[in-house]
N, C-alpha and C positions, 0 to 999 in steps of 0.2 A: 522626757522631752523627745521634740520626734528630730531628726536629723533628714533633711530635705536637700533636693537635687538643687543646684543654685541656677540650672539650665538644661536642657535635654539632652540626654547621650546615650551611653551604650558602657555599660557596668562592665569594666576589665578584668579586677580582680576585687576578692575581698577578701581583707588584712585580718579579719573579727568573725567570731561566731556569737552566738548568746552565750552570757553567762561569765565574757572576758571581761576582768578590772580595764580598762583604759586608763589613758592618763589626758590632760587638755594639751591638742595639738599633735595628739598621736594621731599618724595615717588609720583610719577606717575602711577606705574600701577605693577605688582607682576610677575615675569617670571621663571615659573618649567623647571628646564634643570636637566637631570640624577637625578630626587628625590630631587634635591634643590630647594629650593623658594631663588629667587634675587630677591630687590628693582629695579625699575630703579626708577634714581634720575631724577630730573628739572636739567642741566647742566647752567642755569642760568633763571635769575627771568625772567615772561612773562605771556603773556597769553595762555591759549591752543584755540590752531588753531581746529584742525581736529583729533579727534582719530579716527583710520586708523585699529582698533583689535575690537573683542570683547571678553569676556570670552569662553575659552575653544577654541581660535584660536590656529594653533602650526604654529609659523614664522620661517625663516629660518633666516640665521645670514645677517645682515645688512639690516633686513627687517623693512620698515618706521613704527615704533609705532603708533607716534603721531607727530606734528607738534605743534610747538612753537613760539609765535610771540613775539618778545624782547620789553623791555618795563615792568618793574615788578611792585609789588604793591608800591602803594604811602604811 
């Protein structure tokens, strides 16, 4: 599953590399939109696929994060 920007911004930090268990609703990576910092959350447990940013990228809205392979931690 791909995990997508919800709006445009400027990638602050990133929480995940590929290859990390996540869990649903754990912090992924930190998104500045107008002076705000957003979490984006795991929208369910997985592995991470491919992070697709790096710090100080600015994505446009529904632009792919990171990618997500279902299947969470044991």
């Amino acid at each position: 599953m791909e995990v997508n920007a919800p709006w445009p911004g400027t990638v602050q930090e990133i929480a995940v590399s590929a290859g990390d268990r996540v869990e649903r609703d754990q912090p992924l990576l930190t998104l500045e939109a107008m002076k705000m910092l957003t979490p984006i959350l795991a929208p369910e447990a997985g592995t991470v696929g491919a992070v697709q940013v790096a710090v100080g990228d600015f994505v446009e809205e529904r632009a792919v994060l990171l990618t997500l392979e279902a299947g969470g931690p044991v």
